[in-house]
MDAnalysis code that builds the backbone (N, CA, C; Angstrom):
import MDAnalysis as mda
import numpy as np

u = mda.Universe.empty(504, n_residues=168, atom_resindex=np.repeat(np.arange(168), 3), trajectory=True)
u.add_TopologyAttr("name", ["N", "CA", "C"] * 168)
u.add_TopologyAttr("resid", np.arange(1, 169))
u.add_TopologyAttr("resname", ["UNK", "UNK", "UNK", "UNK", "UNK", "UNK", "UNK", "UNK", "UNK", "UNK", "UNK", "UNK", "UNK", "UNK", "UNK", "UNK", "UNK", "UNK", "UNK", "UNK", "UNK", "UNK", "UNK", "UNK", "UNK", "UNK", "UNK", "UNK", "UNK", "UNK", "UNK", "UNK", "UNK", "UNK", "UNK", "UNK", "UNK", "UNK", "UNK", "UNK", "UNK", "UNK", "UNK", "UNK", "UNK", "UNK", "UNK", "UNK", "UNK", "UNK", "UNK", "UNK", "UNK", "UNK", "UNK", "UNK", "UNK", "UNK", "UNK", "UNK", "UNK", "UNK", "UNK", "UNK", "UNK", "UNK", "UNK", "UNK", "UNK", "UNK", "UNK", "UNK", "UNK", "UNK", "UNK", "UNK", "UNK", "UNK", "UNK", "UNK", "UNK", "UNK", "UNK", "UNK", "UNK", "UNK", "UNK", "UNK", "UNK", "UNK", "UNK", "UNK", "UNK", "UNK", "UNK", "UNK", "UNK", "UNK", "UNK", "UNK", "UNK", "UNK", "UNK", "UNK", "UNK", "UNK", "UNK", "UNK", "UNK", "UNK", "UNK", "UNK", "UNK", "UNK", "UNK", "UNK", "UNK", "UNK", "UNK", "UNK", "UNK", "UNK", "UNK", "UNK", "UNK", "UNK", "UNK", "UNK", "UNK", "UNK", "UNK", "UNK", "UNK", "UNK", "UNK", "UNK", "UNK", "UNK", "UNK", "UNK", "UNK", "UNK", "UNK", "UNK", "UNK", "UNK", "UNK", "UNK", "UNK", "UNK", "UNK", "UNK", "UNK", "UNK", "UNK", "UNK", "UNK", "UNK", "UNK", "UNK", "UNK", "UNK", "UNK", "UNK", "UNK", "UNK", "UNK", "UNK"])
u.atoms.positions = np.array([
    [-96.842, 92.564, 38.567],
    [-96.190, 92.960, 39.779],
    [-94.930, 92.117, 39.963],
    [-93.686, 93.159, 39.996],
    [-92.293, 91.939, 40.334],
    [-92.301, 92.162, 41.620],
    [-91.339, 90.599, 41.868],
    [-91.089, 90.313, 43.440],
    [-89.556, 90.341, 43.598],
    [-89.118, 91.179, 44.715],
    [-87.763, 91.319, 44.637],
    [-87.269, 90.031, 44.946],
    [-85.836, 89.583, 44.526],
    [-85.096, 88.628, 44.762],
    [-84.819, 88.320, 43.647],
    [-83.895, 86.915, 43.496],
    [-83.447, 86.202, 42.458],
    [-84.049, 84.798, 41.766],
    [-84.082, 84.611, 40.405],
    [-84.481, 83.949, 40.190],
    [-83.921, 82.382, 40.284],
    [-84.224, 81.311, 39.594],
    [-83.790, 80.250, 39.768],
    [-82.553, 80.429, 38.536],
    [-82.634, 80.152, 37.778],
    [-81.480, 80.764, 36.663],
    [-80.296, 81.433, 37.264],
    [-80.597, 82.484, 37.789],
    [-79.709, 83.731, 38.312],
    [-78.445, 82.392, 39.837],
    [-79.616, 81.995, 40.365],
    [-79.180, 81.305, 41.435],
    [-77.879, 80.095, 40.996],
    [-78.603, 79.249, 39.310],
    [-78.139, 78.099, 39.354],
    [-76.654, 78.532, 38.774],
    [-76.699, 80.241, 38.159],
    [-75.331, 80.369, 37.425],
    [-74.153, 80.331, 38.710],
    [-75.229, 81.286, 39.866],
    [-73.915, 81.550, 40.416],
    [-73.559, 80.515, 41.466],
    [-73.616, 79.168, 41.741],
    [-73.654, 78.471, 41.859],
    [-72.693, 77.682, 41.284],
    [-72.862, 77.415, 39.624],
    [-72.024, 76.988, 38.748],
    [-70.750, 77.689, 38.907],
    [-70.776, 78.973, 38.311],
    [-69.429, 79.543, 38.927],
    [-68.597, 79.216, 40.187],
    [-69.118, 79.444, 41.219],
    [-68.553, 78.931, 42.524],
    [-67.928, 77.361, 42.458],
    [-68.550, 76.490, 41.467],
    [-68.102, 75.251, 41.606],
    [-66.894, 75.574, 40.361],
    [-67.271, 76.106, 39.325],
    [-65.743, 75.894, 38.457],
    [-64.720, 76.758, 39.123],
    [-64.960, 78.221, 40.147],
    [-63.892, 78.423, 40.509],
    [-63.135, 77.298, 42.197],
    [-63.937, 76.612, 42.117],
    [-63.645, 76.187, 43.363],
    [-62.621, 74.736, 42.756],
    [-63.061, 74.291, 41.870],
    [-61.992, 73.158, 41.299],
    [-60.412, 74.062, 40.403],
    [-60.678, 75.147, 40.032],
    [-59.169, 75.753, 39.625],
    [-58.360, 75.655, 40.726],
    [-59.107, 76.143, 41.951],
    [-58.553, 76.239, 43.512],
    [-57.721, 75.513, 43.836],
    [-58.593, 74.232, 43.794],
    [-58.266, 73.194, 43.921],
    [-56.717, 72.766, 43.755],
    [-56.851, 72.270, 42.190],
    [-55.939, 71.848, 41.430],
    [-54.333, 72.863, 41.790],
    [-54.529, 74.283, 41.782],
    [-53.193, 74.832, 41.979],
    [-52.482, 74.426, 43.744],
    [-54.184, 74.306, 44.374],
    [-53.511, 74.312, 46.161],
    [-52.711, 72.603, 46.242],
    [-53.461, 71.246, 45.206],
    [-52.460, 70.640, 44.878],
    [-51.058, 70.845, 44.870],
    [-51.058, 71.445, 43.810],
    [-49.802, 71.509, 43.155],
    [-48.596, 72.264, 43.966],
    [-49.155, 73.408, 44.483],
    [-48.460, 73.545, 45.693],
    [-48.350, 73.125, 47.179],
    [-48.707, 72.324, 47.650],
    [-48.614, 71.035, 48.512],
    [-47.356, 70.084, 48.213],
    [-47.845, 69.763, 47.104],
    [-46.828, 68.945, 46.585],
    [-45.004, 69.750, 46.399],
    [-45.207, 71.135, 45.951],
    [-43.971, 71.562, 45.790],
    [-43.689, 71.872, 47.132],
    [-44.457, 71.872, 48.287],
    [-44.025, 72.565, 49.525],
    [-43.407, 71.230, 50.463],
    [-43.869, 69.902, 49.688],
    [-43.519, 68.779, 50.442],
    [-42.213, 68.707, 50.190],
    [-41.957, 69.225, 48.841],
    [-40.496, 68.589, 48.044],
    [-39.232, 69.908, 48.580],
    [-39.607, 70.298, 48.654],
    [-39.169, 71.841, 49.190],
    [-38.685, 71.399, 50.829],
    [-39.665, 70.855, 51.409],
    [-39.479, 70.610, 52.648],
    [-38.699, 69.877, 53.195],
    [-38.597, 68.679, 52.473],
    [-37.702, 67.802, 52.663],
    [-36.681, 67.799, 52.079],
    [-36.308, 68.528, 51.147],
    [-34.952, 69.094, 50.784],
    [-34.291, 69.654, 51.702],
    [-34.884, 70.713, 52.405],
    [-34.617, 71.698, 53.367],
    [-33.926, 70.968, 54.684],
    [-34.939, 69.749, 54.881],
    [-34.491, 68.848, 55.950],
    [-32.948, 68.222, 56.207],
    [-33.087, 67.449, 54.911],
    [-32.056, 67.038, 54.351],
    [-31.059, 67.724, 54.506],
    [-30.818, 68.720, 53.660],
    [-29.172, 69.817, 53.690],
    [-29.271, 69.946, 55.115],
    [-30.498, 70.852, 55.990],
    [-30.190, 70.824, 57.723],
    [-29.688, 69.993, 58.462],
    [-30.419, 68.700, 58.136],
    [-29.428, 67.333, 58.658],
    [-28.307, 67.054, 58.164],
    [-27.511, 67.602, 56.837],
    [-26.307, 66.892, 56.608],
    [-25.369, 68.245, 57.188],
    [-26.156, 68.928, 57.452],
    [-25.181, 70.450, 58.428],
    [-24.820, 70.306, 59.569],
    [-26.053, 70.020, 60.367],
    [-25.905, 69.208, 61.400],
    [-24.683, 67.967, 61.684],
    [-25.136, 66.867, 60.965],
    [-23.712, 66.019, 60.816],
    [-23.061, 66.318, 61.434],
    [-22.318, 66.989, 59.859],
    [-21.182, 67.546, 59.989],
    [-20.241, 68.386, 60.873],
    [-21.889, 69.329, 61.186],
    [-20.856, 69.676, 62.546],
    [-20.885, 69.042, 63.728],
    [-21.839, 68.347, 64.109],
    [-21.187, 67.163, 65.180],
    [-20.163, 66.210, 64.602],
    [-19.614, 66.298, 63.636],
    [-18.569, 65.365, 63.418],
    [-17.467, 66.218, 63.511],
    [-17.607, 67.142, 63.522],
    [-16.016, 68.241, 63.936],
    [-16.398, 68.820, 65.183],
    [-17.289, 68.690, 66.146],
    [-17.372, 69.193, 67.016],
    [-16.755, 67.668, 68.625],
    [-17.281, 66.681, 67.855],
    [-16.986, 66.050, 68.684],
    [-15.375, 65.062, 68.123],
    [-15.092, 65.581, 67.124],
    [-14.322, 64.943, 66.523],
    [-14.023, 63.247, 66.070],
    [-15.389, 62.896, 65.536],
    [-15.048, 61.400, 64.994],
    [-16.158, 61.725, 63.857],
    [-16.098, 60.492, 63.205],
    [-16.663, 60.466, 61.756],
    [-18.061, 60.430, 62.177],
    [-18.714, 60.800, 61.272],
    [-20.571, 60.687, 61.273],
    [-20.535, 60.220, 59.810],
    [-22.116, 59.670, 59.891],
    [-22.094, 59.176, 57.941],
    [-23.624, 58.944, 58.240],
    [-24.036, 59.441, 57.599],
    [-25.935, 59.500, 57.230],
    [-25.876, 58.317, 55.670],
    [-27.000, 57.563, 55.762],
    [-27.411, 56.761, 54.774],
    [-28.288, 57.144, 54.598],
    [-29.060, 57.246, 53.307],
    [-29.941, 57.583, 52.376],
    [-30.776, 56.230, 51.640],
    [-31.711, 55.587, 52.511],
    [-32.076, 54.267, 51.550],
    [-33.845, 54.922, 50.805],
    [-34.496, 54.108, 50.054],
    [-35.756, 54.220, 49.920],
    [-36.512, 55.137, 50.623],
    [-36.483, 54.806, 52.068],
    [-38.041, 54.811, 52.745],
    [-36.915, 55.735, 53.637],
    [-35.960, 55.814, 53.977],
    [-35.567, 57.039, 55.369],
    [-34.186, 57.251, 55.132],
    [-33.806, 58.521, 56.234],
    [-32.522, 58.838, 55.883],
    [-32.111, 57.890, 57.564],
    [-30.854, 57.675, 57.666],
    [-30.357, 56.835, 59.111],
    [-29.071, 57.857, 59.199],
    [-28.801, 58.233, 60.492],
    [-27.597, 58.733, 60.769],
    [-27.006, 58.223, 61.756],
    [-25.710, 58.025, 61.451],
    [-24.876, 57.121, 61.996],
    [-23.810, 57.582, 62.890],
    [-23.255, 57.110, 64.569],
    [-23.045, 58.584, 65.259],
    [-21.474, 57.842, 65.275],
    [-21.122, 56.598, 64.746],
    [-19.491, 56.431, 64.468],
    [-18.982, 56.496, 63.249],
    [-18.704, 56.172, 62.237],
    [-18.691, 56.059, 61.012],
    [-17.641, 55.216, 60.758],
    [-16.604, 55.117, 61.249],
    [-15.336, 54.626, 61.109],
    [-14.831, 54.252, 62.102],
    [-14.243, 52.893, 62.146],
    [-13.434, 51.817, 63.132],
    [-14.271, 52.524, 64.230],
    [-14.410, 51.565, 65.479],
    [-14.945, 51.619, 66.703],
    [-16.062, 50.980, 66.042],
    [-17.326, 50.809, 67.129],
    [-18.382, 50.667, 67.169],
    [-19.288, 51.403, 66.302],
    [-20.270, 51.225, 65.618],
    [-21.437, 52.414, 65.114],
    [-22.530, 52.212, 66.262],
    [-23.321, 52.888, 66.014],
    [-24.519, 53.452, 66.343],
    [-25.382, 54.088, 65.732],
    [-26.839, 53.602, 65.401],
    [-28.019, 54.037, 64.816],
    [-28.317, 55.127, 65.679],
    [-27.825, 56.934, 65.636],
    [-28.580, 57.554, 66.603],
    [-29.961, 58.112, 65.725],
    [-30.275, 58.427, 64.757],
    [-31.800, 58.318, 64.522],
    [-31.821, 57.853, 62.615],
    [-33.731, 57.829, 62.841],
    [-33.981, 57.499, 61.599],
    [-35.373, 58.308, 60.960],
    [-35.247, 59.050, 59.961],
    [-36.193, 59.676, 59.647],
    [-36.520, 59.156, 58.460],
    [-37.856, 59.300, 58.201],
    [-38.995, 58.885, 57.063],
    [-38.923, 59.534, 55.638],
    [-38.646, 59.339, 54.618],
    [-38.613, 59.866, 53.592],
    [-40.108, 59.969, 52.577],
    [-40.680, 61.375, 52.663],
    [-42.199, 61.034, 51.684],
    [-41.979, 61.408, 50.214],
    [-41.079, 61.910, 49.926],
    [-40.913, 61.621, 48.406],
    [-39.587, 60.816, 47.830],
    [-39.263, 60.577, 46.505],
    [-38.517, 59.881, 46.131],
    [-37.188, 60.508, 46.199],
    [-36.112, 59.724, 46.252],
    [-34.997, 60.259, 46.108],
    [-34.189, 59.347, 45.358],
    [-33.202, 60.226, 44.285],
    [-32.133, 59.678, 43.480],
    [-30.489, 60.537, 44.426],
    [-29.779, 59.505, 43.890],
    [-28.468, 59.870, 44.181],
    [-27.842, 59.621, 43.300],
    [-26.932, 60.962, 43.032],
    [-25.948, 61.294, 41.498],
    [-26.417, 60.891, 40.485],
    [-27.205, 60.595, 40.566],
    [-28.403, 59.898, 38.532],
    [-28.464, 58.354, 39.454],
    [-28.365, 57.488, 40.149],
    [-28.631, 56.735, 40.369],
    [-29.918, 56.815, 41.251],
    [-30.994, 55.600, 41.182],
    [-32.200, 55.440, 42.081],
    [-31.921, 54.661, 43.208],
    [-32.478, 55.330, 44.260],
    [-31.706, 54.530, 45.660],
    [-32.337, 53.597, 45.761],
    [-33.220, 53.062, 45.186],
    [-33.936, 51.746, 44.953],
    [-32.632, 50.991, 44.860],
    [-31.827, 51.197, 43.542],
    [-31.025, 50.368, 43.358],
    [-29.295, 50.226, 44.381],
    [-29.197, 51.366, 44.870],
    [-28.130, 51.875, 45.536],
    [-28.255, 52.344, 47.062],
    [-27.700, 52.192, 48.083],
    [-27.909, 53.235, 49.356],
    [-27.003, 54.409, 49.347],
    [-27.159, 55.226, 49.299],
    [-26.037, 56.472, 49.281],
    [-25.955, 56.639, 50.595],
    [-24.656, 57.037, 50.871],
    [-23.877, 57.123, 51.765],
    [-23.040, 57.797, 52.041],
    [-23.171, 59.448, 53.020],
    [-21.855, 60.138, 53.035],
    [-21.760, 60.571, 54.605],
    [-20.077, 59.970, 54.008],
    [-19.480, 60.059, 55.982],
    [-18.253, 61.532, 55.845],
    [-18.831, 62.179, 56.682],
    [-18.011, 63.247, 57.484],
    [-16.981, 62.511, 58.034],
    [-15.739, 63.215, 58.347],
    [-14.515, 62.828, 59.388],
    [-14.258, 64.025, 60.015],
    [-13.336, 63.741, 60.676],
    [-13.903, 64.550, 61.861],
    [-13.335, 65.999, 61.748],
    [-12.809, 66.361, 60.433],
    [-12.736, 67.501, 59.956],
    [-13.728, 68.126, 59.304],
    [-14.866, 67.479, 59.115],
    [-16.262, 68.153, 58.749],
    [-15.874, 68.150, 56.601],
    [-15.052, 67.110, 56.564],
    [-15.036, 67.092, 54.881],
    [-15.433, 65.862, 54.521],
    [-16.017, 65.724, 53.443],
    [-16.774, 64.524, 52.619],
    [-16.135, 64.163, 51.908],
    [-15.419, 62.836, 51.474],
    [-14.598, 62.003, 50.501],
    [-15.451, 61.955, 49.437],
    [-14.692, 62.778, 48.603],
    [-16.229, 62.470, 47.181],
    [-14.754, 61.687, 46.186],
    [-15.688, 60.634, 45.701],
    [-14.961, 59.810, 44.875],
    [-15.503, 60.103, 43.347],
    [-16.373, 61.225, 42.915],
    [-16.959, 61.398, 41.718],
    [-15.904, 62.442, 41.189],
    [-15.905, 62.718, 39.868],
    [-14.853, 63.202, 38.846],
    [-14.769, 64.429, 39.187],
    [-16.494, 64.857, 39.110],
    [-16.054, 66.438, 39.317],
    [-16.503, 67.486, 40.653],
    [-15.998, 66.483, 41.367],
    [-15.934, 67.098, 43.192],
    [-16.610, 66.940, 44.039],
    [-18.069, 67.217, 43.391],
    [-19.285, 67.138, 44.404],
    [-20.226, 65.776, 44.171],
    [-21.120, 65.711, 44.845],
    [-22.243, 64.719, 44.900],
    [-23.163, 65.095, 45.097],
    [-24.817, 64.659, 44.192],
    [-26.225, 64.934, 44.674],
    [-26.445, 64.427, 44.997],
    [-27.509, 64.866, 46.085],
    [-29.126, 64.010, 46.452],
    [-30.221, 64.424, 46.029],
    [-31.107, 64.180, 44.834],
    [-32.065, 64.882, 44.821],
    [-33.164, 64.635, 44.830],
    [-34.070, 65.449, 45.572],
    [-35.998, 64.644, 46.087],
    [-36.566, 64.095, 45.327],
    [-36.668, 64.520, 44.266],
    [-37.818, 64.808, 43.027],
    [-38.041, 64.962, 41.799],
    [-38.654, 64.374, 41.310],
    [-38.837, 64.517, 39.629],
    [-38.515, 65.748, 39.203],
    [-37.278, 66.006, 38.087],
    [-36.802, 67.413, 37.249],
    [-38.169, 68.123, 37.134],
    [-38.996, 67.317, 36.976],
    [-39.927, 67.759, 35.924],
    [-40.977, 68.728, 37.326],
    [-41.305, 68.517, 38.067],
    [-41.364, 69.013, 39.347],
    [-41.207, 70.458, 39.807],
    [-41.673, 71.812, 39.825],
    [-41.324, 72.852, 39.533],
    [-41.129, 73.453, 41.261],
    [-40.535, 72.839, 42.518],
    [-40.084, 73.094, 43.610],
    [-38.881, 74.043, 43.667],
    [-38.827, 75.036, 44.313],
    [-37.396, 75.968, 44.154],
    [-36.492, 75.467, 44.414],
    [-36.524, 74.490, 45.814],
    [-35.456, 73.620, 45.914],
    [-35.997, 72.168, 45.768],
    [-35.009, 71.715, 44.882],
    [-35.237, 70.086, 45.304],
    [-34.122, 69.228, 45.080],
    [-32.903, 69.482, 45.609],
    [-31.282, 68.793, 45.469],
    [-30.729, 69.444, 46.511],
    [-29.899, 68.631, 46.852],
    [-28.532, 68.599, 47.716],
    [-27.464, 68.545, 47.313],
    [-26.595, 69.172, 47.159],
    [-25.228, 69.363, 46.175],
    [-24.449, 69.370, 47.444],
    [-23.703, 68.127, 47.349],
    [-22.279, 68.055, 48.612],
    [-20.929, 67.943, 48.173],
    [-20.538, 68.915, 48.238],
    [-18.906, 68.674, 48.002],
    [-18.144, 68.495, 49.363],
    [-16.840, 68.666, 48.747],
    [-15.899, 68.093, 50.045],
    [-16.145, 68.827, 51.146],
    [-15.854, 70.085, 51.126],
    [-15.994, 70.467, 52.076],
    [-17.218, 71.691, 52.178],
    [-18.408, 71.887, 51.047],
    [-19.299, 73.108, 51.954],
    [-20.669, 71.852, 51.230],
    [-21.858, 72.442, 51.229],
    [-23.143, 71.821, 51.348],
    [-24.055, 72.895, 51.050],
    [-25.046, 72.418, 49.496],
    [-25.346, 73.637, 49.518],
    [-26.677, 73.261, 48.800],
    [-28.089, 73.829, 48.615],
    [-29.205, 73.430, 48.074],
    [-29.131, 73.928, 46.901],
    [-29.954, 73.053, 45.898],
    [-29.934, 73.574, 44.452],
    [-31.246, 73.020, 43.992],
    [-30.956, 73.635, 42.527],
    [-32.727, 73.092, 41.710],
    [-32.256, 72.560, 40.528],
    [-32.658, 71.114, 40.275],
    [-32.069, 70.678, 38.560],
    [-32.727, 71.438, 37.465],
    [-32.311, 71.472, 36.410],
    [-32.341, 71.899, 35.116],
    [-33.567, 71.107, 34.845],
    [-34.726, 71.843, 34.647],
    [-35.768, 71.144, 34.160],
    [-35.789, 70.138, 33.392],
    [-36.307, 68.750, 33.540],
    [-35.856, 67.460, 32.642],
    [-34.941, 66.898, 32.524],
    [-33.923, 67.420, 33.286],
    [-32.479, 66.798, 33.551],
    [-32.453, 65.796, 34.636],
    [-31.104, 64.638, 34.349],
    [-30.825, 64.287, 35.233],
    [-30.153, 64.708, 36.654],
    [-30.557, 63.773, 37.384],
    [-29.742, 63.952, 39.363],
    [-28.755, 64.294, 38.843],
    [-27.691, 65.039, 38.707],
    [-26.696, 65.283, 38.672],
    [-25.908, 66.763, 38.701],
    [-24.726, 66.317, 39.037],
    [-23.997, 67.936, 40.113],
    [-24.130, 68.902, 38.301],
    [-23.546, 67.894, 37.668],
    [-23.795, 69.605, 36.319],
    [-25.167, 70.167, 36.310],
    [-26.393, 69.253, 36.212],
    [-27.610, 69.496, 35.791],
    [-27.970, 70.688, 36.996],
    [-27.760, 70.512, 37.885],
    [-28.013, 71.209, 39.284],
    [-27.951, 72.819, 39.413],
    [-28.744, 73.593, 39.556],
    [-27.873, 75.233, 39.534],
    [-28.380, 75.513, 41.328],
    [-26.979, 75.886, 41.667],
    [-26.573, 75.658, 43.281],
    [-27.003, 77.224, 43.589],
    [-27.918, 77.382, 44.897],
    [-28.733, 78.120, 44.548],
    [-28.248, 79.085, 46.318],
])
């Protein structure tokens, strides 16, 4: 005489299954976390250096945001007069500037009050970028030229830099 239901076998497979599909889960909802962080704070970034800028042509004096380690600082004089720290935000992933590590460097770009950026690099523009090349985020760079601002994604394995960058 059989008894309806399932056996122990039947039970322990599907069980097993549920646990190997539950660690694939896993691992991709990682991975996108991580690209949504890098993504995010890219996003921030270009918004805040838009921002700036246009309070630096709106009110007409220089602005200049610094870029260290741990936060971005924006700065509400930039030039002769007084400065002022008007805020400071937290940085959760890493950032390089133009192939340099801001470990070693603070990057630094000041608006005037024409809303254009003095780029002193060869070929016009300047990066900021979040995140390891290797990193598969749609955005993860800041490409600033003199005068527009625009998000990009490096060349897989490439360095921070405005060639490596495709401005997006």
């Amino acid at each position: 005489m059989s008894r309806p239901g399932f056996t122990l076998v039947e039970i322990l497979m599907v069980i097993a299954l549920i646990g190997i599909l539950l660690s694939i889960t896993s691992l991709q909802f990682s991975d996108y976390l991580n690209k949504d962080s890098i993504e995010r704070q890219t996003k921030e970034l270009y918004a805040d250096l838009l921002a700036t800028r246009t309070v630096a042509v709106t009110q007409r004096t220089s602005k200049r945001i610094i870029v260290t380690p741990t936060d971005f600082t924006f700065i509400s004089s930039a030039l002769g007069g007084v400065s002022s720290v008007r805020t400071t935000k937290a940085i959760t992933k890493p950032v390089t500037w133009a192939g340099k590590s801001s470990v070693d460097t603070t990057a630094q770009i000041t608006f005037d009050e024409r809303g254009t950026f003095d780029i002193d690099v060869g070929n016009g523009s300047t990066t900021i970028c979040v995140a390891s090349p290797l990193e598969q985020a749609q955005y993860d760079s800041v490409v600033v030229y003199s005068t527009r601002i625009h998000l990009g994604k490096i060349a897989f394995g490439e360095a921070c830099k405005s060639a490596n960058v495709s401005v997006k």
